[in-house]
N, C-alpha and C positions, 0 to 999 in steps of 0.2 A: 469128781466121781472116779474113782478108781476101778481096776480089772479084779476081776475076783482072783484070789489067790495069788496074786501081784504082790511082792514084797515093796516093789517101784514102781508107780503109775505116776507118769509124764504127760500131759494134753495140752495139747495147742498150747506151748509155749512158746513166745516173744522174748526176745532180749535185744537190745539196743547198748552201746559203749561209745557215750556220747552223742554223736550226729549220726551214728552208724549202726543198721540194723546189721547186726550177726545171723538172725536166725526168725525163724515165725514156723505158726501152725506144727513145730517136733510134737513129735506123739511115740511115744514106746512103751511099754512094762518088762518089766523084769519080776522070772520069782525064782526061788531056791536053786543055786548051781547054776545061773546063766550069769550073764556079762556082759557088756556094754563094751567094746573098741571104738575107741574115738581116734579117728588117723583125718590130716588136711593139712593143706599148709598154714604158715605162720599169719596167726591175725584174722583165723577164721571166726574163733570164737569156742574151741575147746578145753581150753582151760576158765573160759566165764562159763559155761554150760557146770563143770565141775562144781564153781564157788555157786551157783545157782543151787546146785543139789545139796550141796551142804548149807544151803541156807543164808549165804553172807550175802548175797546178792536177790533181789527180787525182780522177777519177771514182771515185763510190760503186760503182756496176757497169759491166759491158760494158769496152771497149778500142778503142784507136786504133791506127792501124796507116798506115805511109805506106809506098810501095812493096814491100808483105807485110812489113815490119820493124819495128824501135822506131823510133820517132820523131827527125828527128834533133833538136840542141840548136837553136831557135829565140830568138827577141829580140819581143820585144810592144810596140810604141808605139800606146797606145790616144791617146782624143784628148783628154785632159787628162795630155799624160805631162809638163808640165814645159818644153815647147820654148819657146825663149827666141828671140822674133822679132826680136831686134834684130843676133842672134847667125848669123854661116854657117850651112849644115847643117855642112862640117865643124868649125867652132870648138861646136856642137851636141851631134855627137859626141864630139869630146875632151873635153868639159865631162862626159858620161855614160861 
C-alpha cells in the first residue's frame, strides 16, 4: 500500500546481508521535490537500502512501491562501479 501522492512508498522494510540484519520496520514516502539523505557509518546498510530501491536486492519484509506500482526496471552506479576516467561518459557506457 502506498501514500497517496507518493512518488516512493517504503513500509516496514527488512534487509539482512548475510547473518546480519541492517535494518527492519523503515517506513517513508517521498513525492515530487523531496529527498531522502542517507548519512551513518560504514556497514550500516546505506548503500544495500539503495540497491533495494532500485530493485537488485529484495527485502526480507515490507515493499516498495513508486507511483502505487512495481517498481520500474532501474541501473545502479554506486561509487566504486568500475568508471574508467580516462574514458568518455559515453565510451563508459558502451564499455557497460
Amino acid at each position: 500500500m502506498s501514500e497517496p501522492g507518493a512518488l516512493l512508498s517504503v513500509r516496514d522494510l527488512a534487509l539482512s546481508r548475510g547473518e546480519r540484519l541492517l535494518f527492519k520496520g523503515l517506513s517513508f514516502a517521498l513525492s515530487s521535490g523531496q529527498l531522502l539523505l542517507l548519512r551513518g557509518r560504514n556497514g550500516i546498510g546505506k548503500s544495500s537500502l539503495l540497491l533495494l530501491l532500485a530493485n537488485i536486492l529484495r527485502p526480507e519484509a515490507g515493499n516498495v512501491t513508486w507511483q502505487g506500482g512495481e517498481p520500474p526496471p532501474l541501473h545502479f552506479l554506486g561509487h566504486q562501479a568500475g568508471v574508467k576516467p580516462r574514458l568518455t561518459l559515453r565510451e563508459n557506457l558502451g564499455f557497460w
